[in-house]
C-alpha positions as CSV (number, residue, x, y, z in Angstrom):
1,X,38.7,-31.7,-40.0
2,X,35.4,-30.0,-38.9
3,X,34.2,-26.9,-40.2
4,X,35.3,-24.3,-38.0
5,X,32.2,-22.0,-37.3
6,X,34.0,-19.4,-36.0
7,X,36.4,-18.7,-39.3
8,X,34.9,-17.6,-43.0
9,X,38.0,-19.4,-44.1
10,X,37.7,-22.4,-46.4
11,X,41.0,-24.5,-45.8
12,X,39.7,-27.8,-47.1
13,X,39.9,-26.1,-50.6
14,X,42.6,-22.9,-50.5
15,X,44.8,-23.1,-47.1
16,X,47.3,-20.5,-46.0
17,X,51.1,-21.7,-45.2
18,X,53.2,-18.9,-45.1
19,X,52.9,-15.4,-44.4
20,X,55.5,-12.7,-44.9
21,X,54.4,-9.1,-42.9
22,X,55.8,-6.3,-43.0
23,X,54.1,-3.1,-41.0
24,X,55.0,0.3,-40.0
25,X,53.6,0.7,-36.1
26,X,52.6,4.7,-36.2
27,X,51.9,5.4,-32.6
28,X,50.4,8.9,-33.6
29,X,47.8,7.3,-35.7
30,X,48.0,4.8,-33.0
31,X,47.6,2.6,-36.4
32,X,49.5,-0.6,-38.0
33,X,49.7,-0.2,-41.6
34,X,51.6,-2.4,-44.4
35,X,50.9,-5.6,-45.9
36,X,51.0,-9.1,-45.9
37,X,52.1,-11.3,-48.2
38,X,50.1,-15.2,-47.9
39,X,51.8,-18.5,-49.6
40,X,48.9,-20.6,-50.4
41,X,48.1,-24.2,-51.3
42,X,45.3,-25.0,-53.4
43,X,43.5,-28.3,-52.8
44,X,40.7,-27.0,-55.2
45,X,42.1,-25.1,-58.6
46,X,39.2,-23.5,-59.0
47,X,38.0,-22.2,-55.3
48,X,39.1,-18.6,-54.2
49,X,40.9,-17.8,-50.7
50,X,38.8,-16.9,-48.6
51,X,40.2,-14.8,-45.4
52,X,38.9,-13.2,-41.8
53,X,38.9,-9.7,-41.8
54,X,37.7,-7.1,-39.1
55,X,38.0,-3.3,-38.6
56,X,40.2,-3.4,-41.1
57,X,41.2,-1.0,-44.3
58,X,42.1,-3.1,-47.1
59,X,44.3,-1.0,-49.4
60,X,44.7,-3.2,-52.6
61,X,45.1,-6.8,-52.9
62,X,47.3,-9.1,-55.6
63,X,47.9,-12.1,-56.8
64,X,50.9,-14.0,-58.7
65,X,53.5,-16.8,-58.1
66,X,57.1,-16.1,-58.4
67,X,57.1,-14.4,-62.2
68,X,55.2,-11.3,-60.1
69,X,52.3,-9.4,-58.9
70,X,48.8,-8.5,-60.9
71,X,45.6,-7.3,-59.5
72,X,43.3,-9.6,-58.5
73,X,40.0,-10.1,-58.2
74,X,38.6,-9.4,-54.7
75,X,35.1,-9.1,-52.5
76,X,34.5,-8.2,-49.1
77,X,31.5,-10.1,-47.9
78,X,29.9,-9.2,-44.3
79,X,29.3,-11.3,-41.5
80,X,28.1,-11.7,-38.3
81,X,29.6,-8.9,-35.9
82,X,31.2,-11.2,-33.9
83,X,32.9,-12.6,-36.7
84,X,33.6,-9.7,-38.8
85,X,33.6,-10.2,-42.5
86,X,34.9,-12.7,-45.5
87,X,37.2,-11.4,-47.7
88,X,37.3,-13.8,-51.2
89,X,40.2,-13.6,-53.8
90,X,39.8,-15.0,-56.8
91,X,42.8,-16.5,-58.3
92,X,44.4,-17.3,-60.9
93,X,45.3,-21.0,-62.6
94,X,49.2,-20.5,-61.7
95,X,48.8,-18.3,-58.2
96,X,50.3,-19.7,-55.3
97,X,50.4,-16.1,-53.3
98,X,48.9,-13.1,-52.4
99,X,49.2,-9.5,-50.9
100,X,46.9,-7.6,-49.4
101,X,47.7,-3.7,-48.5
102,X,45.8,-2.5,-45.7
103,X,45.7,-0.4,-42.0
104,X,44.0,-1.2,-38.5
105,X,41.4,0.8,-37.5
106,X,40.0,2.2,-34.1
107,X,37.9,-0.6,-34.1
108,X,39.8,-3.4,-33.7
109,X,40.3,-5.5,-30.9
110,X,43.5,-7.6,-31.1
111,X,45.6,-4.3,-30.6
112,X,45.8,-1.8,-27.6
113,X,47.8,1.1,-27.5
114,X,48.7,3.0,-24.6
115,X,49.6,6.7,-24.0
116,X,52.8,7.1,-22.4
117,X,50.9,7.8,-18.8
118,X,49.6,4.4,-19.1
119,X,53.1,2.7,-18.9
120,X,55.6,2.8,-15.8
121,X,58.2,4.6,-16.9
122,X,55.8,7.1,-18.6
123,X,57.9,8.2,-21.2
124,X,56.5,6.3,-24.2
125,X,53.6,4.8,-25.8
126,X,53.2,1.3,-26.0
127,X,51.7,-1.7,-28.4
128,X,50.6,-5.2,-27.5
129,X,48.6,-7.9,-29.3
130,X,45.8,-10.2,-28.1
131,X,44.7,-12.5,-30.9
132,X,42.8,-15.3,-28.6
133,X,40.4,-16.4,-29.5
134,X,39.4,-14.5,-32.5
135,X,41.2,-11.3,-32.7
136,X,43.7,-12.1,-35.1
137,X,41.5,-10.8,-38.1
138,X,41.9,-7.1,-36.3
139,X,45.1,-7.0,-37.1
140,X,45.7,-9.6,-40.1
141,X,44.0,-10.1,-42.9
142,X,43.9,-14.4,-41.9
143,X,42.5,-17.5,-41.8
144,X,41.9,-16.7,-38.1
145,X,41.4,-20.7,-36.8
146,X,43.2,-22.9,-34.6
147,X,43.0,-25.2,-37.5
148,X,44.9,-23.5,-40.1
149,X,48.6,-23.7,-39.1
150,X,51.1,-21.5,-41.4
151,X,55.0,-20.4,-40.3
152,X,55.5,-16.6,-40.4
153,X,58.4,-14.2,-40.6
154,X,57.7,-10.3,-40.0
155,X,59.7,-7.0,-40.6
156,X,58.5,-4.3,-38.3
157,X,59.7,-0.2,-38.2
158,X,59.1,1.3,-34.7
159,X,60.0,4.7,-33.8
160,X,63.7,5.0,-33.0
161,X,64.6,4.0,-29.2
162,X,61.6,1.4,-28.8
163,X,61.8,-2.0,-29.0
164,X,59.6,-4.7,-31.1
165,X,59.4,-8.2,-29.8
166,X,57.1,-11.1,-31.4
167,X,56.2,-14.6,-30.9
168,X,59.4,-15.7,-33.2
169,X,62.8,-15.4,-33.3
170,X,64.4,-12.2,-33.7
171,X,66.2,-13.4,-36.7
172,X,68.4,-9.8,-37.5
173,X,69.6,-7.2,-35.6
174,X,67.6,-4.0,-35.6
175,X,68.6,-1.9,-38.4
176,X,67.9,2.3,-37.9
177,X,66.5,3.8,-41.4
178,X,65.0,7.0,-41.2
179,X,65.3,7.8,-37.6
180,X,63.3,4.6,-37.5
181,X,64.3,1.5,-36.0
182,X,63.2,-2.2,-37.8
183,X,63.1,-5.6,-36.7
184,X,63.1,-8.9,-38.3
185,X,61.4,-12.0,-37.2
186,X,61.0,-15.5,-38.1
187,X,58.4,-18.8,-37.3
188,X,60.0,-21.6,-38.7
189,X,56.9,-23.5,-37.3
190,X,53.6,-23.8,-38.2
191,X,51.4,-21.9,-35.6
192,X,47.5,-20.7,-36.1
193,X,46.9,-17.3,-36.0
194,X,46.0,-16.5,-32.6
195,X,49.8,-17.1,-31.7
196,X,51.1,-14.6,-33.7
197,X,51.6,-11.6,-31.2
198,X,53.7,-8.0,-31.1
199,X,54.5,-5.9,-28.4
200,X,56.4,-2.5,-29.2
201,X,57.8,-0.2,-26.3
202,X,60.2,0.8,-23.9
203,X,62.1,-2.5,-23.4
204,X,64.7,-4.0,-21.1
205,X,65.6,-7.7,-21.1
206,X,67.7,-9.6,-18.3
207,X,68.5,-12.9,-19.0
208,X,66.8,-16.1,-16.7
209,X,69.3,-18.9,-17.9
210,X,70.6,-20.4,-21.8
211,X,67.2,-20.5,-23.0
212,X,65.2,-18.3,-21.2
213,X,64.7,-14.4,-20.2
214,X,62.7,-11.5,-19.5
215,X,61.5,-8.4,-21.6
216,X,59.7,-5.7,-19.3
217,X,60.2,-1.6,-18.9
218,X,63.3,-0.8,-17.5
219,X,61.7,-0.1,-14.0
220,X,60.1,-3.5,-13.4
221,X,62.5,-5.9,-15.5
222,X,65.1,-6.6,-12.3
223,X,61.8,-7.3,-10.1
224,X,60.4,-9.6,-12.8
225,X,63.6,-11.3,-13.1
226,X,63.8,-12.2,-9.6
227,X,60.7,-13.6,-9.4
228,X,60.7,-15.8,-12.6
229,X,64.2,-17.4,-11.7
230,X,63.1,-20.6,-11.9
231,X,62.0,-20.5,-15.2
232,X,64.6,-22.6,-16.5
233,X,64.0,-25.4,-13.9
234,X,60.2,-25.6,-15.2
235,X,61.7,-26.2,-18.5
236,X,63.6,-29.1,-17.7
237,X,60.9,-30.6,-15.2
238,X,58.3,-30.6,-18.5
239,X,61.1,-32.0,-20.4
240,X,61.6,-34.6,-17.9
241,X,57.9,-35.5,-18.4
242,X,56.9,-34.7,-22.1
243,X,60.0,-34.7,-24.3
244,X,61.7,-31.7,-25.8
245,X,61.1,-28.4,-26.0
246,X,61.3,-27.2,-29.4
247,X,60.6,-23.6,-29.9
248,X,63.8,-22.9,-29.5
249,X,64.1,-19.4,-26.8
250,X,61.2,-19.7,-24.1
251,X,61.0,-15.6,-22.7
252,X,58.6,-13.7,-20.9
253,X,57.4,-10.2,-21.6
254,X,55.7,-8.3,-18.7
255,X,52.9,-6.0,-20.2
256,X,51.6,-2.8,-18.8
257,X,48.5,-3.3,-16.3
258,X,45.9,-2.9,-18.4
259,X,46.4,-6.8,-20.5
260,X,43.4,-8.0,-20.1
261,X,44.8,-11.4,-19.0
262,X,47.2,-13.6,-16.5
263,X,49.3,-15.0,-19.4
264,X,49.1,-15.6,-23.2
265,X,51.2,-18.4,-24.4
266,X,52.6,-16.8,-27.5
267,X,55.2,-19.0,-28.8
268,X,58.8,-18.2,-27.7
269,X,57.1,-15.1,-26.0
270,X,54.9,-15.2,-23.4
271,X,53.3,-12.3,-22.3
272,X,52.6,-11.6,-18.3
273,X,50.8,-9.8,-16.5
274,X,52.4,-7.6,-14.0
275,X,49.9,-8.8,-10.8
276,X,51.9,-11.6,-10.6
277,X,55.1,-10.3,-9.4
278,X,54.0,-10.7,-5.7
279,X,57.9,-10.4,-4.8
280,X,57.6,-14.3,-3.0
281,X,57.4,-16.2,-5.9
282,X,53.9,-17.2,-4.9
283,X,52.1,-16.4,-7.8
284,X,54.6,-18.1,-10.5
285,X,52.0,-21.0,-11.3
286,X,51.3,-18.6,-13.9
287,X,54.4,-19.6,-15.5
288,X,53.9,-22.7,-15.3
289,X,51.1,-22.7,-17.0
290,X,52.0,-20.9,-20.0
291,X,55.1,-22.3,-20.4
292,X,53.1,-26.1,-19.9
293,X,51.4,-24.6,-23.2
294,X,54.7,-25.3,-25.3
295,X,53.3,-28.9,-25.6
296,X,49.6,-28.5,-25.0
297,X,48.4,-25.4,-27.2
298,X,50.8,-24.4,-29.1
299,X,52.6,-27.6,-30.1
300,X,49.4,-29.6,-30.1
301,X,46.3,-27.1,-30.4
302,X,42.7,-27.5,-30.4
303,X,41.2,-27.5,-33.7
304,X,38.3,-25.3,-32.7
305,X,37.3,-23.2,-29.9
306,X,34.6,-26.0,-29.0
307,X,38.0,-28.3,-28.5
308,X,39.7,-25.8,-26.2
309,X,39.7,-27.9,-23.6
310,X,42.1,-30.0,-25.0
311,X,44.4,-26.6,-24.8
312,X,43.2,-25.9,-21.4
313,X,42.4,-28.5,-19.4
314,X,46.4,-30.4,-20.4
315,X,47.7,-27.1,-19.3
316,X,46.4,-26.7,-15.7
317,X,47.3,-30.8,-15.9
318,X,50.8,-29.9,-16.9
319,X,51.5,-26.9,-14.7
320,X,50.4,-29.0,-11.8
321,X,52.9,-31.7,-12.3
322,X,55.5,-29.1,-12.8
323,X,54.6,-27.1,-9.2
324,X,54.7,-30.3,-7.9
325,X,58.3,-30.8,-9.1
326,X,59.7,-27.5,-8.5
327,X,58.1,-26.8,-4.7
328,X,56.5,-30.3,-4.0
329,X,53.5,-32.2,-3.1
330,X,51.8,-29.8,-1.2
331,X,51.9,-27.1,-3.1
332,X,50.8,-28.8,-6.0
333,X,47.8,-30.7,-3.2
334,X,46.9,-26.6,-2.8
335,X,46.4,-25.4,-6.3
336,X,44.4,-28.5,-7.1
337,X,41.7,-27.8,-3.8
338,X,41.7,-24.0,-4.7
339,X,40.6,-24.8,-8.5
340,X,38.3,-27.2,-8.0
341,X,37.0,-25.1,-5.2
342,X,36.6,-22.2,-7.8
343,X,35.2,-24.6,-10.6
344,X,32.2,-25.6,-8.4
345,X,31.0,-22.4,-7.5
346,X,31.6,-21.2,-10.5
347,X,29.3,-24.5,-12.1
348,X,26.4,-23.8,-9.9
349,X,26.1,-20.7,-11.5
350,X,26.9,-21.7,-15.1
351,X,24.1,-23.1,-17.8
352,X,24.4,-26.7,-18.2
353,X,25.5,-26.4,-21.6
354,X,28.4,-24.4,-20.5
355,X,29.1,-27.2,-18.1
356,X,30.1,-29.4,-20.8
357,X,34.0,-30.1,-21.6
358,X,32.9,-30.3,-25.6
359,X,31.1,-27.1,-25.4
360,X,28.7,-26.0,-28.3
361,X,29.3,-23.2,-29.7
362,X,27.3,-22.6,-32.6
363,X,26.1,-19.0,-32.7
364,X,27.9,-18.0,-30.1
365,X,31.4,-15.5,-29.7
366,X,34.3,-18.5,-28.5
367,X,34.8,-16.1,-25.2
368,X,31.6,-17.7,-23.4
369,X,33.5,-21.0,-23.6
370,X,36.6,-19.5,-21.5
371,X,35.2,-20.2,-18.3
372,X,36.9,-22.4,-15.2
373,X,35.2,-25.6,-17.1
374,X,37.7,-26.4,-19.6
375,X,40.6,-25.5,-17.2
376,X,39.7,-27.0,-14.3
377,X,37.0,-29.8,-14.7
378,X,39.6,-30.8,-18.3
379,X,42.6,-31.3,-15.6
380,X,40.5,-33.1,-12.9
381,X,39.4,-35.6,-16.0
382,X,43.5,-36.3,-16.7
383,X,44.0,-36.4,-12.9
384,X,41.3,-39.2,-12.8
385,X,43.2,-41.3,-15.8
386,X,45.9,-40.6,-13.9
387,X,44.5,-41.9,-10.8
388,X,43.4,-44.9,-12.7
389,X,46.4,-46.4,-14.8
390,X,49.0,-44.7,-12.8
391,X,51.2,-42.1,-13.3
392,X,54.3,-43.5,-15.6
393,X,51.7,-45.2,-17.5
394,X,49.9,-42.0,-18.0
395,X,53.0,-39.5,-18.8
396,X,53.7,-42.3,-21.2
397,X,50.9,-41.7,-22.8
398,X,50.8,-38.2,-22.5
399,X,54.2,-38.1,-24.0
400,X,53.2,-39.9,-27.1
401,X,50.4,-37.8,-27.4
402,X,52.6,-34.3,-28.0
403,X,55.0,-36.4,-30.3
404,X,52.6,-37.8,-32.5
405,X,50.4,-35.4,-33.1
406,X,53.0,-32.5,-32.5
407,X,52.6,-29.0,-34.8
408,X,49.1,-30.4,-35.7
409,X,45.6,-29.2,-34.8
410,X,43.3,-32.1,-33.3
411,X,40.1,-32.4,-32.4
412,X,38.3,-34.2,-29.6
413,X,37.2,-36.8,-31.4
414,X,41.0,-37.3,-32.4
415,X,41.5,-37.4,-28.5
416,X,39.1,-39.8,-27.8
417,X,40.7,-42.1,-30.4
418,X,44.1,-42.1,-29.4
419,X,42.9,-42.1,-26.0
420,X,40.9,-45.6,-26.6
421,X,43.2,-47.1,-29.0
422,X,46.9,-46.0,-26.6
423,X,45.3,-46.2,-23.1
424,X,41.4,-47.8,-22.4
425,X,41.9,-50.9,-24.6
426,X,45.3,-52.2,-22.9
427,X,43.5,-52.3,-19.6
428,X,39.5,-52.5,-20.5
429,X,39.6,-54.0,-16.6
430,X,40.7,-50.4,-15.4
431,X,38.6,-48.6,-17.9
432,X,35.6,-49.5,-17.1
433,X,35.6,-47.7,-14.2
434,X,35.7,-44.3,-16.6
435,X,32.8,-43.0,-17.9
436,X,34.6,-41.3,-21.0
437,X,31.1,-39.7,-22.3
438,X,30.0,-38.2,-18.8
439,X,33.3,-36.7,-18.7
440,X,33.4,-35.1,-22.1
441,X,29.6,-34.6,-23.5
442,X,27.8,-34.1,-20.3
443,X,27.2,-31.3,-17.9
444,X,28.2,-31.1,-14.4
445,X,31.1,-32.7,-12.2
446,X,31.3,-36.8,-12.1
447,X,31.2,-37.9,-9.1
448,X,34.6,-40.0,-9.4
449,X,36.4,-36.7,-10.0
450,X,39.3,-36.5,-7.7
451,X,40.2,-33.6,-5.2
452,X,43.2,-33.9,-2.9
453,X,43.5,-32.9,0.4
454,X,46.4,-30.2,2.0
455,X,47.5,-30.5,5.6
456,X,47.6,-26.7,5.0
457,X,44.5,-26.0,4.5
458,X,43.4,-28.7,7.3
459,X,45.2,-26.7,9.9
460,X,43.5,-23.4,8.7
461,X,39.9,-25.1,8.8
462,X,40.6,-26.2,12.2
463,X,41.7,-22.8,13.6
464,X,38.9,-20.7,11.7
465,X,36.3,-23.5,13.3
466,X,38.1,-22.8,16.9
467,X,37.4,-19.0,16.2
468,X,34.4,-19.1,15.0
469,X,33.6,-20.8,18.5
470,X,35.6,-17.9,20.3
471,X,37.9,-20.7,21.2
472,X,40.7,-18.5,19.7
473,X,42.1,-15.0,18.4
474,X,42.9,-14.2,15.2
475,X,46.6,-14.3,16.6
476,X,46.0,-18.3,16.4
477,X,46.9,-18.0,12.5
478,X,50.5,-18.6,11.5
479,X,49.8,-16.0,8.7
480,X,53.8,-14.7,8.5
481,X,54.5,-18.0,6.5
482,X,51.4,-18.2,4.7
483,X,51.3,-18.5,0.8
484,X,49.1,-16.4,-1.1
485,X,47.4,-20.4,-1.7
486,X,46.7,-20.1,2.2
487,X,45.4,-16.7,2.1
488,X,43.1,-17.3,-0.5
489,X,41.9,-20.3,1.2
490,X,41.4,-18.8,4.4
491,X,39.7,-16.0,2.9
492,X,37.4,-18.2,0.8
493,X,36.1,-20.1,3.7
494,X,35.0,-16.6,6.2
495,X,31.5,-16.7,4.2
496,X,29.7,-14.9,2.1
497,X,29.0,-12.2,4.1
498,X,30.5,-10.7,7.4
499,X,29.1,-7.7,9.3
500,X,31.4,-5.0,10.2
501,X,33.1,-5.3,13.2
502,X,34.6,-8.8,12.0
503,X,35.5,-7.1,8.6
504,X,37.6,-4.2,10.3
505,X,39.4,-6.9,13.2
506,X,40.1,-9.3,10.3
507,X,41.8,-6.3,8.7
508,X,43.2,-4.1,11.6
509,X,44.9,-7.8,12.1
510,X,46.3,-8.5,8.8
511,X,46.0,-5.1,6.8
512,X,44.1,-7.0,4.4
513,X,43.0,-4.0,2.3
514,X,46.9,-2.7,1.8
515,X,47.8,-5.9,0.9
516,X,50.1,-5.9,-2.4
517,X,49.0,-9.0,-3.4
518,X,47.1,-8.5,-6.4
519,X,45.2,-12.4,-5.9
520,X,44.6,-11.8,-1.7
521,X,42.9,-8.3,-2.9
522,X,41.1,-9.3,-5.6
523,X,39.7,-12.0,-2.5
524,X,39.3,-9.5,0.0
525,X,37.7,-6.9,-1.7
526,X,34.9,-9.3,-3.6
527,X,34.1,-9.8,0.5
528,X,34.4,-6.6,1.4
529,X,31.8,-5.6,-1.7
530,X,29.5,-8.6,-0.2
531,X,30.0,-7.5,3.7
532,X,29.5,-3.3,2.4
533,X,32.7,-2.6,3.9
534,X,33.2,1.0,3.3
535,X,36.7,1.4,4.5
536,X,38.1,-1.3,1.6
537,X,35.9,1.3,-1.3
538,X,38.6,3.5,-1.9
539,X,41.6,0.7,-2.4
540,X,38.4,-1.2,-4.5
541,X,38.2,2.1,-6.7
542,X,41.9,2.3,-7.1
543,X,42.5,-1.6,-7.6
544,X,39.9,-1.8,-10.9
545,X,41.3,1.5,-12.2
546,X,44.8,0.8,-11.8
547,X,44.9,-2.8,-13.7
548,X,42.2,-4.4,-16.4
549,X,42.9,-8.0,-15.4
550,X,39.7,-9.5,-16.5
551,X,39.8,-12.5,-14.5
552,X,40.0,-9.9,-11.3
553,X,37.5,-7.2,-13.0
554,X,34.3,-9.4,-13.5
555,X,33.4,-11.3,-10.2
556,X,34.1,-7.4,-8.7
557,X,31.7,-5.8,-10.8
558,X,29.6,-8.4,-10.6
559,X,29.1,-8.6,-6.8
560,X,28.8,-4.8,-7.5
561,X,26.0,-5.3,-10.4
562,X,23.9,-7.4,-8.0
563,X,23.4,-5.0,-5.2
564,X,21.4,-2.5,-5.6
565,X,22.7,0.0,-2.9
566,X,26.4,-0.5,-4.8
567,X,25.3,0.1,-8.6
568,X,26.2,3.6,-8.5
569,X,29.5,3.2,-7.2
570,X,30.2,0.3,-10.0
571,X,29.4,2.6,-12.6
572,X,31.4,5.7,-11.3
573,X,34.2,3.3,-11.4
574,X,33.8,1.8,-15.0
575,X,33.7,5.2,-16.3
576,X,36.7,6.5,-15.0
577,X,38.4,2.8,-15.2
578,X,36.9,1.8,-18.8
579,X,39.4,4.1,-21.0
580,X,42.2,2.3,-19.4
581,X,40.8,-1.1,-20.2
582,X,41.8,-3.5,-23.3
583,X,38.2,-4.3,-25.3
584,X,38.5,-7.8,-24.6
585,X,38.3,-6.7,-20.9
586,X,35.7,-3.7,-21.7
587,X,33.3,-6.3,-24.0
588,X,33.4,-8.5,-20.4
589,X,32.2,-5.8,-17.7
590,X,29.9,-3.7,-20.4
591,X,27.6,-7.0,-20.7
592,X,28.0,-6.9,-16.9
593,X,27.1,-3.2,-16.3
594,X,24.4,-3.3,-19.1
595,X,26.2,-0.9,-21.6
């Protein structure tokens, strides 16, 4: 396994296996405090364990093995910034465990807390975690890489009438102590640390079938619930394709607007965004996707953030197949054009080195690697296998791929193996027409990629060509049966740039800038920001204020940044949005805004 130059940890020689956590979540402090207790196994007798820590307060730390606890030896050892420090504890000839008593800080940036007037209801605080990439070591004293695998159980006291919920099964029911109520979990599995996540807040839950459901504040759980009811269909579709799923409950928890992200695929748990309950079910790729992480992430997970495409790229592969199942070929047909639309204008603007599906990292914080490029050009590489050997030849493989190499951490060179040795070499007639290397180590888009085309989309090119020749209205456009894929087509394909009158028909006619949509907005506004369309400024104010949604955040204040005339405005905005904001979502728009 490769060094991971992201992680002070030394696994080769003292590797975590098992950690036991146990926390008191003090909302006042708006602080975690407790400990952790780490099962170790020591490859080297003599080498220390060495574990990521950030922004945190380390109390005391021990060692022993099952006789009992003495105090051990200990050193905290700073780092880059990005990285935050080593922590190295010497131990003992018979040690096997140790537990380390500490608090979060201000500073981290795998927890947010919110007031009580940042949450629908409005009544309490709330407390989720974001551990990707590296985050973890905010929270957890860890080995914080994908590489180091360990099962976890957790005990965790919230204030009486709020509910905790973790990636792990709730594993007893919540005992009140104190006017305090506690939870227990359990991970039988080995996960890295960026899967361990907590949320803590006003909860409701409604189940979606046997072996799924949804967690979300009791005023948008019934909403939520509607709109994920196929949940349990996308379950057995992957199943269909990939084998079991084996993580036992798969449920969603909708977060308050400010999570910096669509989805995070926390085993068991996935936490959701709230801009994706549109109310039509359009936006439920989402789901697909995190739930498509159950094999390709979480069962079989990159080894390091420079491998994250083999998280990524699977995943957009996988939730394609799975729209394709659940609402058909065209549907699936649009979500393929629309991402491959947004990966090349996204690549004409990105380095060449950040083009590359085995990115290089060295030096560098893993968030510049999550751009489109190991989503979108990783799925269209699969796609062109696909293409190549065929579909049940392909899922074969793909299938063999998640159980042999299932709760492990791989690398791309262990891809690249498997992938010659289980699929290139039983055909070398077909596989010369692959450039593997192009693919994987070089910048850019091969020109073999594969696109697909949507009678859809065809009939909105054709009417937006008629109009743009005054050969038609904007009445031509069937837009009452339109899916939010066909909105963002359409909108994509206006231009750059429109002057005003067209701006204010194209939204007297379709009320583009009251939309509820959170995807169509986040379209419309970027144009109206390009086109300086005043009367779309005040819903642009209250759209980045209101959620912190980074994916919708940066191209806003970006298209902001780069106009002069608008840079005044964009920082009005930030100020009063920033507060709201998670850090991870902050860190993004502050390189953007200069700050």
């Amino acid at each position: 396994m490769p060094k991971d130059l992201h992680s002070h940890a030394d696994p080769a020689r003292v590797r975590v296996t098992h950690s036991a956590l146990d926390w008191r979540v003090d909302f006042a402090a708006k602080r975690l405090e407790g400990q952790v207790i780490h099962r170790v196994e020591r490859r080297d007798p003599r080498a220390p364990l060495i574990l990521d820590v950030k922004a945190l307060e380390i109390d005391a730390v021990a060692s022993g093995d099952a006789s009992g606890w003495h105090e051990a030896r200990w050193m905290r050892r700073p780092g880059e910034a990005a990285l935050g420090d080593a922590l190295e504890i010497a131990l003992d000839p018979d040690d096997d465990r140790v537990r380390l008593r500490y608090r979060t800080t201000d500073e981290g940036t795998g927890l947010q807390w919110l007031d009580p007037a940042q949450t629908t209801g409005g009544r309490h605080p709330f407390l989720f975690s974001q551990s990707q990439a590296i985050h973890a070591r905010t929270w957890i004293p860890c080995q914080d890489s994908p590489g180091v695998r360990a099962s976890f159980e957790a005990r965790v006291e919230v204030p009486q009438g709020l509910r905790a919920v973790m990636s792990a099964a709730e594993s007893e029911d919540g005992e009140v102590r104190n006017g305090r109520q506690v939870f227990h979990f359990r991970m039988p599995h080995a996960v890295p640390s960026y899967l361990v996540a907590l949320a803590v807040g006003e909860l409701a839950f409604e189940s979606l079938g046997p072996r799924s459901g949804v967690y979300a504040e009791p005023g948008v759980v019934s909403k939520a619930a509607s709109e994920f009811r196929d949940t349990e269909s996308m379950i057995d579709a992957v199943e269909a394709l990939y084998g079991p799923y084996r993580w036992g409950r798969y449920d969603l928890l909708v977060l308050p607007p400010s999570f910096p992200f669509g989805g995070m695929e926390n085993p068991c748990l996935t936490f959701a965004t709230p801009t994706i309950l549109a109310g039509d079910r359009s936006l439920v790729a989402l789901v697909a996707h995190e739930l498509a992480h159950s094999w390709s992430g979480n069962l079989v997970t990159n080894a390091t953030w420079r491998d994250f495409w083999l998280n990524e790229g699977f995943t957009v592969y996988l939730e394609q197949r799975i729209m394709e199942a659940i609402f058909g070929k065209e549907r699936k047909a649009m979500e393929v054009m629309l991402g491959m639309q947004e990966l090349r204008e996204e690549m004409a603007e990105l380095a060449p080195k950040d083009q590359i599906l085995h990115v290089d990292l060295e030096g560098r914080d893993p968030d510049e690697g999550f751009t489109g490029v190991p989503y979108e050009k990783g799925a269209a590489f699969l796609r062109r296998l696909e293409e190549l050997f065929g579909r049940q030849a392909f899922d074969d493989f793909l299938r063999a791929w998640f159980d042999q190499h299932a709760f492990s951490s791989v690398t791309t060179a262990t891809f690249r193996e498997f992938l010659q040795r289980e699929l290139l070499s039983r055909d070398p007639r077909v596989a010369s027409a692959i450039d593997v290397d192009l693919w994987i180590e070089a910048p850019g888009l091969p020109a073999d990629a594969p696109d697909a085309a949507s009678p859809a989309f065809q009939k909105i090119d054709a009417a937006l060509a008629a109009w743009r020749e005054k050969r038609g209205g904007l009445d031509q456009f069937p837009v009452a049966a339109w899916t939010t894929h066909e909105w963002l087509h359409f909108i994509g394909k206006l231009g750059a740039r429109l002057d005003q009158d067209t701006m204010a028909a194209l939204d007297q006619r379709f009320s583009l800038t009251r939309t509820g949509n959170a995807e169509i907005l986040a379209a419309w506004l970027e144009l109206a920001i390009k086109s300086h369309y005043e009367p779309a400024f005040a819903r642009l104010r209250e759209f980045l204020v209101s959620q912190g949604r980074r994916k919708f955040l940066k191209p806003l204040y970006a298209a902001m940044a780069k106009d002069p005339t608008l840079t005044a405005m964009a920082n009005s905005i930030y100020d009063e949005a920033r507060p709201g904001y998670h850090a991870i979502s902050s860190g993004s728009i502050d390189e953007i805004m200069g700050r």
